[in-house]
C-alpha positions in Angstrom: -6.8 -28.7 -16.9 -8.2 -26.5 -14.4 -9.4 -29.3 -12.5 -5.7 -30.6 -12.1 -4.9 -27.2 -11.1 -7.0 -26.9 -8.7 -6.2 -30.2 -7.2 -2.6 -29.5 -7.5 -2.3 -26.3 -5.4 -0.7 -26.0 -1.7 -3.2 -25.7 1.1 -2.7 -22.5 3.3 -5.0 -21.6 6.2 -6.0 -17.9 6.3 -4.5 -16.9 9.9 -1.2 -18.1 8.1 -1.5 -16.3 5.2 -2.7 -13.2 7.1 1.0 -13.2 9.2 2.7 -13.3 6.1 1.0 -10.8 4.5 1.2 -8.1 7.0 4.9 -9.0 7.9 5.9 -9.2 4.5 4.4 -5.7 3.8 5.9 -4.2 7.1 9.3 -5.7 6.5 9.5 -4.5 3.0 7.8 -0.8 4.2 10.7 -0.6 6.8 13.5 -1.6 5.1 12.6 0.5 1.6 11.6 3.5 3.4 15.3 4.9 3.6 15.9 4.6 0.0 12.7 6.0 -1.0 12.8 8.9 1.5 16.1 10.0 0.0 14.8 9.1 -3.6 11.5 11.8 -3.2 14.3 14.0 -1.4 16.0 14.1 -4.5 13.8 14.2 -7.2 14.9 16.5 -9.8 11.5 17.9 -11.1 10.8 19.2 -7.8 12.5 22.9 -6.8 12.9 22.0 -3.3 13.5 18.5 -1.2 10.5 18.2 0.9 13.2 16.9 3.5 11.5 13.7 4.5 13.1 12.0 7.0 14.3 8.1 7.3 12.2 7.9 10.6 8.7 9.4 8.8 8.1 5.7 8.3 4.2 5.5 9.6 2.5 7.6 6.7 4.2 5.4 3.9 3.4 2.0 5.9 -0.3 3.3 6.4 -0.8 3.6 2.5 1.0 0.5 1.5 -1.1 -1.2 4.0 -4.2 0.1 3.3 -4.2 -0.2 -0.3 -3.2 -3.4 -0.5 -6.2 -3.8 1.9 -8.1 -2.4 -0.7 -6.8 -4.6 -3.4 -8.3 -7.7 -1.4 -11.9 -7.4 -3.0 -10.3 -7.8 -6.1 -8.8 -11.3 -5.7 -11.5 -13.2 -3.1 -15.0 -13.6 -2.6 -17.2 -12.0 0.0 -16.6 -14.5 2.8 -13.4 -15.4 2.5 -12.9 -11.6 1.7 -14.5 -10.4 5.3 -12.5 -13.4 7.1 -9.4 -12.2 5.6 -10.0 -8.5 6.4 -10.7 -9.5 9.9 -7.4 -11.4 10.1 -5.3 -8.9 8.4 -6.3 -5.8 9.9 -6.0 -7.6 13.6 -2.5 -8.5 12.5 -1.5 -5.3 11.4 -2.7 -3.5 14.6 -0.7 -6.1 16.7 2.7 -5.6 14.9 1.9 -1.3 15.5 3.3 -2.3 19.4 1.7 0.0 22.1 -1.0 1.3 19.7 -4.7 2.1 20.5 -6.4 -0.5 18.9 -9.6 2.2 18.2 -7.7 4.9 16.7 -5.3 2.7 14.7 -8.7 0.9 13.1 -10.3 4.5 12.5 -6.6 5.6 10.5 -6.9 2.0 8.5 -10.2 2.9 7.6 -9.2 6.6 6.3 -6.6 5.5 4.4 -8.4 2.6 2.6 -10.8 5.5 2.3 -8.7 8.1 0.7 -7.0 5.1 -2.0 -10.6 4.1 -2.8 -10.9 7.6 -3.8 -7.5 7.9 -5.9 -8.1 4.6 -7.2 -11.2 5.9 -8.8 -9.2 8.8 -10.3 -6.4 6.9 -11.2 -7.8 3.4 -12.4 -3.9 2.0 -11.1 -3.5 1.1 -7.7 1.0 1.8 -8.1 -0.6 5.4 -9.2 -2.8 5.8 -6.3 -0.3 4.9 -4.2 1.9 7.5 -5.6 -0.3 10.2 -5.2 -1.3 9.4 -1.9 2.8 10.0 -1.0 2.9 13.1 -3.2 0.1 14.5 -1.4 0.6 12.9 2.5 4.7 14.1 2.8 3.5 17.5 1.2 5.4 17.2 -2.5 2.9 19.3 -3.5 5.1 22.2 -1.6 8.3 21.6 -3.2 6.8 22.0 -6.7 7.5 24.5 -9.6 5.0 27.2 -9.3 2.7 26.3 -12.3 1.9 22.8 -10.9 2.2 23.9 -7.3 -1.0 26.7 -8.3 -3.1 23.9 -9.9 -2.6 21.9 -7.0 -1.6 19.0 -9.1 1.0 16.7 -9.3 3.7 17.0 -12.1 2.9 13.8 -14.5 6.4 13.3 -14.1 7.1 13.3 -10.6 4.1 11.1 -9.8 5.5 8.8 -12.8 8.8 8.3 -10.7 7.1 7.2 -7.7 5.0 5.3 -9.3 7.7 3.1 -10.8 9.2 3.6 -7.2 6.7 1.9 -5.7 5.0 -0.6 -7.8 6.1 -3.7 -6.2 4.4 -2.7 -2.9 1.0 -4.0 -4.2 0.8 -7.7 -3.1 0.6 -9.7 -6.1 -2.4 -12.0 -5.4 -2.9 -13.4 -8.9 0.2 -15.1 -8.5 -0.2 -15.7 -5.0 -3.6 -17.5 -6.3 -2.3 -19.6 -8.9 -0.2 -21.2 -6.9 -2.1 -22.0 -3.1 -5.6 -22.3 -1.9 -6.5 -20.4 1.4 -8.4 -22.4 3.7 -10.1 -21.4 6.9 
């Protein structure tokens, strides 16, 4: 049965696959960010809004980007892995118009940095994400005092964002299933 699957799945080449990636992840990072701005504004564990604005788009499109970027060496062996890397990241800087293609690379590279960090606390790349919003638009600041001391998220809080933001990580076992990347 494999073999039928196998034989059976749509042909994409990578550069392809790349663009729609990073598109789809920029399109659905800038049209979300409103609603989820106002959503952590609103959150009614916190004691204060952190009063995130609808324009504080680049933090939120740095995470999403970078750990899905992260999630690649999950779903694809080491070549096609470091050809896909390649492709995405040089996609991503292009849609960033009028950006420093040195510095941008060096923020990629922190952020993929940080979520490989959460991810190892966390074990749940939705989680990581979550936390790396709590802590990047400062919810930490807007908590009650006894989780504001610890320096910890409320369990709760990150919980909502979670569920917020679950559908940001690309879903490549799907993806997978149904089409074959070629170079």
């Amino acid at each position: 049965m494999a073999l039928f699957n196998f034989i059976g799945k749509k042909k994409l080449r990578e550069q392809h696959v790349a663009n729609v990636f990073v598109s789809t992840i920029n399109e659905l990072a800038e049209e979300s960010f409103p609603t989820l701005a106002e959503f952590l504004n609103e959150v009614p564990e916190l004691q204060s809004s952190p009063s995130i604005k609808k324009d504080q788009l680049e933090w939120f499109l740095y995470i999403v980007f970078s750990a899905n970027l992260f999630n690649l060496k999950f779903h694809l062996e080491a070549e096609q892995l470091n050809r896909m890397r390649i492709l995405v990241i040089d996609q991503f800087i292009e849609s960033l118009e009028d950006r420093n293609h040195d510095q941008t690379l060096e923020h990629i590279n922190n952020y993929e940095d940080y979520i490989a960090v959460l991810d190892k606390t966390t074990g749940y790349l939705p989680k990581s994400i979550a936390t790396a919003l709590f802590n990047k638009y400062g919810l930490n600041n807007c908590q009650v005092d006894h989780f504001q001391k610890m320096n910890t998220p409320n369990p709760i809080i990150i919980k909502s964002i979670e569920e917020a933001t679950k559908n940001f990580v690309w879903n490549w076992v799907d993806f997978l299933e149904k089409y074959k990347m070629i170079a």
